[in-house]
C-alpha positions as CSV (number, residue, x, y, z in Angstrom):
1,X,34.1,24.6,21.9
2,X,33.9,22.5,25.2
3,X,31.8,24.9,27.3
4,X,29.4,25.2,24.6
5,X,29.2,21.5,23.8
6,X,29.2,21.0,27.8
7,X,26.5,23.6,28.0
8,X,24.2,22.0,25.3
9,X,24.5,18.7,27.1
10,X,23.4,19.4,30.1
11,X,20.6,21.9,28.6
12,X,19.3,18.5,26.9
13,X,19.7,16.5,30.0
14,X,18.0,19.1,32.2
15,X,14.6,19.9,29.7
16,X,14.8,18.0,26.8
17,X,11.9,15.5,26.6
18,X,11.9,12.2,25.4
19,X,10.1,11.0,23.2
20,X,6.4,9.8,24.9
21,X,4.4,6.2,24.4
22,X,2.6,6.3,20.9
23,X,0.2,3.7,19.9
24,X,0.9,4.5,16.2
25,X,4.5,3.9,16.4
26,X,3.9,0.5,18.7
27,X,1.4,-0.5,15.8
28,X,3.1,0.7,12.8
29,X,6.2,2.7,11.8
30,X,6.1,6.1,11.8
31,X,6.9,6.4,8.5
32,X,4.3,4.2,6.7
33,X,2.7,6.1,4.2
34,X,-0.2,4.3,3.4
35,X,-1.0,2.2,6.2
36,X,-0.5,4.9,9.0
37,X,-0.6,8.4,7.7
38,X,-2.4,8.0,4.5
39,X,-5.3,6.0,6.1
40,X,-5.7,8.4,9.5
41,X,-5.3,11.2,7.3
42,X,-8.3,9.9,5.1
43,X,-10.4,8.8,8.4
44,X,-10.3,12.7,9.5
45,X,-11.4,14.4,6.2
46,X,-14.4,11.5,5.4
47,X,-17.3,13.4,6.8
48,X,-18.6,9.8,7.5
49,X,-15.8,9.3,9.5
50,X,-16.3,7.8,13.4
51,X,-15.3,11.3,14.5
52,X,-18.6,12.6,14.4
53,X,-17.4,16.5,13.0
54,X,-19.3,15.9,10.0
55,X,-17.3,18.2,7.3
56,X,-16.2,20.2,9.7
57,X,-12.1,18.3,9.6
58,X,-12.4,18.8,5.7
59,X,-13.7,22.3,5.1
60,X,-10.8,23.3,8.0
61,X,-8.1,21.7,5.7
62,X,-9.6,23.2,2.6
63,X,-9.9,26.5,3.9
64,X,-6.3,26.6,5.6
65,X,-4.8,25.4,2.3
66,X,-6.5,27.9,0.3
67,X,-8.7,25.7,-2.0
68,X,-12.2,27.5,-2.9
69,X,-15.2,26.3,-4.4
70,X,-14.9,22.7,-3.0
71,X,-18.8,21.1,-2.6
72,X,-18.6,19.5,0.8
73,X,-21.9,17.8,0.4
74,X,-22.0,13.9,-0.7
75,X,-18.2,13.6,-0.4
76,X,-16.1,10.3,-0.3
77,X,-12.6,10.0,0.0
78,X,-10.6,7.1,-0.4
79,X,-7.4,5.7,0.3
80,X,-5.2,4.3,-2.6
81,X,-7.6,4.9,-5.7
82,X,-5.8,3.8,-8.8
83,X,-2.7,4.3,-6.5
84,X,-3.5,7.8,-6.0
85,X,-2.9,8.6,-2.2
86,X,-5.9,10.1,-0.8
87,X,-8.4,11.2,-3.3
88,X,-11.4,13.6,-2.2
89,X,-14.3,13.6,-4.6
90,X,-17.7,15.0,-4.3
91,X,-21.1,14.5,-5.7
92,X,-20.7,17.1,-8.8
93,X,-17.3,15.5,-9.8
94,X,-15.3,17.9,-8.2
95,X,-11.9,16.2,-7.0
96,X,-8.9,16.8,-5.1
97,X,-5.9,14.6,-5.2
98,X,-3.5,14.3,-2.1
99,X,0.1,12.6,-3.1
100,X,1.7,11.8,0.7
101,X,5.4,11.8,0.3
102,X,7.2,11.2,4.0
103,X,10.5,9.6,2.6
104,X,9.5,7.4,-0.6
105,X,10.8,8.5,-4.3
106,X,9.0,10.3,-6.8
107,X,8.3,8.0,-9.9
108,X,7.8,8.9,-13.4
109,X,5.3,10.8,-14.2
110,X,3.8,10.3,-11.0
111,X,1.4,13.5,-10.5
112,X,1.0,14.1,-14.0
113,X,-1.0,10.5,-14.9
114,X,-2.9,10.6,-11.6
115,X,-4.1,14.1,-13.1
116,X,-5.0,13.1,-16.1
117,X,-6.6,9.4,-14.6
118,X,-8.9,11.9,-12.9
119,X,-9.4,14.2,-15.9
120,X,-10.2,10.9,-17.9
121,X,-12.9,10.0,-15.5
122,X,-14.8,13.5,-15.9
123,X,-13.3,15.1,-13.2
124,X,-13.0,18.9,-12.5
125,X,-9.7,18.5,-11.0
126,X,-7.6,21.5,-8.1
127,X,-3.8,21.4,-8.3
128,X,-2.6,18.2,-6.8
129,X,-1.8,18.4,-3.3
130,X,2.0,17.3,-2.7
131,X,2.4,16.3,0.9
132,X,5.8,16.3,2.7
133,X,7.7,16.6,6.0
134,X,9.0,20.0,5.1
135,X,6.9,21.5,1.6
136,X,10.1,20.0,-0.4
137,X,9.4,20.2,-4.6
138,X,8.4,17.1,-6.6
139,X,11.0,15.6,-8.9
140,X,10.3,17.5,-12.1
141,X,10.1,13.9,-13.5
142,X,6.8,13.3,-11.3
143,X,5.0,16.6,-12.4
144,X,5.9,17.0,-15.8
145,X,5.3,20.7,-15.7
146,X,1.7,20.6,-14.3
147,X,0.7,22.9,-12.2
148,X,0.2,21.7,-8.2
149,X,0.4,22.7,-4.5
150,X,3.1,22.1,-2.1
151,X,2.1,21.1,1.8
152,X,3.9,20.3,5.0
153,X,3.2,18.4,7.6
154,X,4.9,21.0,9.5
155,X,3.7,23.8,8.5
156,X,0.0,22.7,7.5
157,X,-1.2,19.4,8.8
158,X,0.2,20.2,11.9
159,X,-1.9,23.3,12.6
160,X,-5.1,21.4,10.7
161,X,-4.9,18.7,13.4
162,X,-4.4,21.2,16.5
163,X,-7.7,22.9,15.2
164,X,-9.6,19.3,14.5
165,X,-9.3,18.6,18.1
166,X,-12.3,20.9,19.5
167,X,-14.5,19.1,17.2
168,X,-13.9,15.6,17.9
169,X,-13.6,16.4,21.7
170,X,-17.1,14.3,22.3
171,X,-15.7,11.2,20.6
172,X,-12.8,9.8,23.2
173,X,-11.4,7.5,21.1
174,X,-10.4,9.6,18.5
175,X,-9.7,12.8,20.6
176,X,-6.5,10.3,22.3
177,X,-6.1,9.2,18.9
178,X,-5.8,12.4,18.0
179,X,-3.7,13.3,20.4
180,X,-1.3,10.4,20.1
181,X,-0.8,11.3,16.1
182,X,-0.5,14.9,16.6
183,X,2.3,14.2,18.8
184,X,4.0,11.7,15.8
185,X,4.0,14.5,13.7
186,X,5.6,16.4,15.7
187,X,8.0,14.6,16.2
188,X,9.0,13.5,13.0
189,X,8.7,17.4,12.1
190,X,11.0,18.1,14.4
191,X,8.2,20.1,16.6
192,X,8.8,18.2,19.6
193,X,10.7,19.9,22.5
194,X,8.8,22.6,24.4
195,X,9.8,26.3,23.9
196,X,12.1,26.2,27.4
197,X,14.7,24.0,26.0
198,X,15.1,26.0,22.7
199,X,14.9,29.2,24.4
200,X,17.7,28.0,26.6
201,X,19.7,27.3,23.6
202,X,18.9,30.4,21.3
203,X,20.2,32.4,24.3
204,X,23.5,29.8,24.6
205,X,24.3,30.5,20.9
206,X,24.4,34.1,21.6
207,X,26.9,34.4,23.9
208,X,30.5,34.7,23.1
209,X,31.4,33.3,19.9
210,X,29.4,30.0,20.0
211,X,27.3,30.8,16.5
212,X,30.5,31.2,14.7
213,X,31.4,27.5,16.2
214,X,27.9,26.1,15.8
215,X,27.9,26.6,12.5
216,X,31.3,24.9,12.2
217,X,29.8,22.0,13.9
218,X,26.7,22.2,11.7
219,X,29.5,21.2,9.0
220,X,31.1,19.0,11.0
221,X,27.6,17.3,11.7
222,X,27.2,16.3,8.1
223,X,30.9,15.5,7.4
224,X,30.0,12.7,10.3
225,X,27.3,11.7,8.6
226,X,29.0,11.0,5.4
227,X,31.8,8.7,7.5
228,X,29.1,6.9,9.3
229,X,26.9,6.2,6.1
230,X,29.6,4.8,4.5
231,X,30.9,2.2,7.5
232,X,27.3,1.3,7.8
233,X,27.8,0.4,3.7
234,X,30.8,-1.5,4.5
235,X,29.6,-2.9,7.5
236,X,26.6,-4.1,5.5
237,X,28.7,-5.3,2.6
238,X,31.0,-7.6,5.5
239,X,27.7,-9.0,6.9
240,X,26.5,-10.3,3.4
241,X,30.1,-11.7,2.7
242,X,30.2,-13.4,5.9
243,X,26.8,-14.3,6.6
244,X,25.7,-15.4,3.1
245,X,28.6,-16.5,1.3
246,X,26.8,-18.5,-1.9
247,X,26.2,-14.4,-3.0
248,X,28.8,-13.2,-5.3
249,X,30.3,-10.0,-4.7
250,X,28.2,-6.9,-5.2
251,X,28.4,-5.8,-8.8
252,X,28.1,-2.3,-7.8
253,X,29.0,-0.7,-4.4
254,X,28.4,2.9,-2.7
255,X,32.2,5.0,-2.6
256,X,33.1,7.8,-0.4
257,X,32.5,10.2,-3.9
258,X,29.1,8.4,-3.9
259,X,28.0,9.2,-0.6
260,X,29.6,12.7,-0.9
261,X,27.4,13.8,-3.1
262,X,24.3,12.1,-1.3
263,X,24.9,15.5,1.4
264,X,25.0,18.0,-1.9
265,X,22.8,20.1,-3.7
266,X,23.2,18.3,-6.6
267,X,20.5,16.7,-8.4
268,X,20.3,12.3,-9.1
269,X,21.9,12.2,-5.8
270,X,20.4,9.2,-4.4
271,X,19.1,6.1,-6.0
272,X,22.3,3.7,-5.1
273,X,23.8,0.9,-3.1
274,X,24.9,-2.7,-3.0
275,X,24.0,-4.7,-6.3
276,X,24.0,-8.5,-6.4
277,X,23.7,-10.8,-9.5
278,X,21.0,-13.3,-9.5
279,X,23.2,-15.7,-11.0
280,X,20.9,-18.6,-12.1
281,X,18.6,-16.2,-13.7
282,X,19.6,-12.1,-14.9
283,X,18.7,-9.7,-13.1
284,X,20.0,-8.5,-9.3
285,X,19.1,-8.2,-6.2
286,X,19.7,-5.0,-4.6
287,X,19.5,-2.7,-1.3
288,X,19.3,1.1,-2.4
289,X,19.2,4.5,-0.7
290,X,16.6,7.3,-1.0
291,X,16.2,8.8,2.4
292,X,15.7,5.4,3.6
293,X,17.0,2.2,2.5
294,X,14.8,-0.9,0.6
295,X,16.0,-3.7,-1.2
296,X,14.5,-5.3,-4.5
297,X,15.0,-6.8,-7.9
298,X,16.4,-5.0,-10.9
299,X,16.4,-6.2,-14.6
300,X,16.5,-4.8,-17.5
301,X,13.3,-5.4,-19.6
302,X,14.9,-4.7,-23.0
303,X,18.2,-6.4,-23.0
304,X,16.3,-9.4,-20.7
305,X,12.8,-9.3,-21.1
306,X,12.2,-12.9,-20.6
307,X,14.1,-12.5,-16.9
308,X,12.0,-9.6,-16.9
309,X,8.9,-10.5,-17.1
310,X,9.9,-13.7,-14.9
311,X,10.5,-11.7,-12.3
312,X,7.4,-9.2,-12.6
313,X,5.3,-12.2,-11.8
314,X,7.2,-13.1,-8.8
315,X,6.8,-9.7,-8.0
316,X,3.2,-10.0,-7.5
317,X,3.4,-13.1,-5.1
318,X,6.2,-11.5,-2.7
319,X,5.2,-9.1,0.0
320,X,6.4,-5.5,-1.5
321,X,5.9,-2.1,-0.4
322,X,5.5,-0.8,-4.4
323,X,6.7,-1.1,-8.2
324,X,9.3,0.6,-9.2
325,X,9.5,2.1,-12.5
326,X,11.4,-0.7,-13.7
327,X,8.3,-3.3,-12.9
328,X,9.4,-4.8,-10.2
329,X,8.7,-4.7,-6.3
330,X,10.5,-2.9,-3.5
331,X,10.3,-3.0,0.6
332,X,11.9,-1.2,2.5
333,X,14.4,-2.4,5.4
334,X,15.0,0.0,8.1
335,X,13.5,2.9,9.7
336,X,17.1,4.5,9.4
337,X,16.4,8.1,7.5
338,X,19.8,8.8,6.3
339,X,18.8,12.6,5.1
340,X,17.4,13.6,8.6
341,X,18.2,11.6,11.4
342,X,15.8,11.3,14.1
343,X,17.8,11.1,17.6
344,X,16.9,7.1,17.8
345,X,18.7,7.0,14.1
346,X,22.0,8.7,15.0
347,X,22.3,6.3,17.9
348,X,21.2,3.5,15.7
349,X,24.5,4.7,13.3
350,X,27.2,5.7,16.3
351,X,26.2,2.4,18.6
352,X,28.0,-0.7,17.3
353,X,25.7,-3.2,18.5
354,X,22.4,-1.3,17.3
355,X,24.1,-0.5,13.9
356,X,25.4,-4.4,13.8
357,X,21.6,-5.6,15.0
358,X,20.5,-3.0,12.0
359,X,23.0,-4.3,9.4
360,X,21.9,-8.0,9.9
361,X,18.7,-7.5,9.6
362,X,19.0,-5.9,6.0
363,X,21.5,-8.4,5.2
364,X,18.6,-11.0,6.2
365,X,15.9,-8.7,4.1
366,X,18.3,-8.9,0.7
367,X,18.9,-12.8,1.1
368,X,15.5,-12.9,1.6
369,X,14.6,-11.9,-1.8
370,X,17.2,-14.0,-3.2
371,X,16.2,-17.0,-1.7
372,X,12.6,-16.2,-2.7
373,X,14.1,-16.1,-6.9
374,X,16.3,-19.1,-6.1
375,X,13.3,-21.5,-4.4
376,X,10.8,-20.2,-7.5
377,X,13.3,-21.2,-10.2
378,X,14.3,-24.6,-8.9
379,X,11.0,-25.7,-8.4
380,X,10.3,-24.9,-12.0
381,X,13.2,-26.9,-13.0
């Protein structure tokens, strides 16, 4: 095992790239839906757009996805249309719906009411467009059995943008911008290491026995995973205790079983964390695991619904990032993808002082929103 490992390493050291300067990521995360991909995405396909292609961006996407019939004359698109991601709509009511999904949950019912929103308007409506990372399903939950389309950013965004770039060539400022966000996606696609390096290691795998050990490492990979999620869990739990001591002890907590069965097949496999009563009101304050972590309030409208509905209307005065299907907001409070670590995230989870720096600052995010509940109902007395 240690000539291959020794092997790898010095593969990595000798043409692996780091990754380059990106205004996106200096600006913005690189995960932001909404404000980053969402809102460049929509720039490229607007045929008003600064870029000067005209329809060209659009009809390349339409035509690489497959979608006929699409009027490309008098089109808008817009960003965030009754919470639909990226809506194109044309002058004869033609209208096709893009739902961007980099790390964030499916909710309820999700594709199926933006659908039917659409249909309600008098909209001739395609198959929704369901945008990931990797072409992953929606939560059954979300589509309710409609009929849509699954994308990629690595497998068709990627190649859309590669072909936008001879039409916007004129424009500078979005040719480099161009540029700069091809290269994002590429690297959170996983795209980003030039074909010498992985030739070197396809050939390294094929000598001796290494594939037979590589795929015992491929286990061993996620088995670390699973010990390293769960110290930063305790380690996270430990900060709050020590840090914020008025905070009782979390009412729930992630276990070993727990974030077992995060790395499975299985389905409800996510969804959990630390849990903290409120105390002076009910209801909790939580940090919770998807692919990344956020932090929020939880009550139950039925057996509470006067904590409830207090707490809805702080939720509309505190910065969020979205509603749950509960009601009530959510942020999140890392970049950390749990699911599929980027490089900087593994050393963000192995490092003890990145992983402490990380820890405290979503022990400071859950306090936050505690502190935010506590100052709103003392100063109603």
């Amino acid at each position: 095992m240690q000539p291959l490992i020794h092997r790898a390493a010095l593969l990595r050291a000798e043409l692996h790239r780091p990754p380059a300067f990106n205004l996106f990521t200096l600006l913005r995360s690189s995960s932001d839906e909404v404000r980053l991909h969402s809102r460049y995405l929509a720039f490229l396909l607007n045929p008003q757009g600064a870029h000067g292609a005209g329809t060209k961006l659009l009809q390349l996407l339409l035509a690489a996805l497959n979608i006929e019939g699409f009027d490309c004359t008098e089109v808008t698109v817009e960003v965030e249309y009754r919470n639909v991601d990226i809506l194109i709509r044309n002058s004869k009511r033609q209208a096709v719906i893009i739902e961007n999904k980099l790390y964030a949950a499916d909710q309820d019912a999700q594709l199926h009411r933006y659908l039917q929103t659409l249909q309600g308007e008098g909209c001739q409506t395609y198959p929704p467009l369901y945008l990931t990372l990797d072409g992953r399903d929606a939560d059954r939950r979300s589509c309710l059995g409609i009929d849509y389309q699954r994308i990629s950013y690595a497998n068709d965004i990627l190649p859309w943008l590669e072909q936008c770039q001879q039409w916007v060539i004129r424009e500078a400022g979005v040719r480099e911008s161009l540029l700069q966000y091809i290269d994002l996606v590429a690297t959170l696609t996983f795209q980003n290491q030039g074909h010498a390096y992985m030739d070197a290691l396809k050939q390294t795998l094929r000598q001796n026995n290494n594939l037979l050990v590589v795929r015992d490492l491929q286990k061993a990979f996620v088995e670390t995973l699973k010990d390293l999620q769960l110290e930063f869990w305790q380690a996270l739990a430990q900060c709050i205790k020590d840090k914020y001591p008025e905070l009782p002890k979390p009412s729930e907590a992630p276990t070993a079983e727990v974030v077992d069965r995060y790395y499975s097949a299985t389905r409800d496999n996510r969804w959990y964390g630390l849990y903290y009563d409120l105390g002076f009101v009910q209801g909790s304050v939580y940090i919770e695991l998807d692919h990344r972590f956020y932090c929020g309030y939880y009550c139950d409208a039925q057996s509470h619904p006067t904590a409830h509905a207090w707490l809805a209307t702080l939720t509309q005065n505190v910065v969020n990032n979205g509603v749950g299907s509960g009601g009530l907001l959510w942020r999140y409070t890392t970049e950390l993808n749990m699911k599929n670590p980027s490089d900087e995230d593994l050393m963000v989870l192995n490092e003890p002082v990145k992983r402490a720096q990380a820890v405290e600052r979503m022990a400071d995010d859950l306090y936050g929103l505690w502190g935010e509940a506590r100052a709103l109902y003392a100063a109603q007395g």
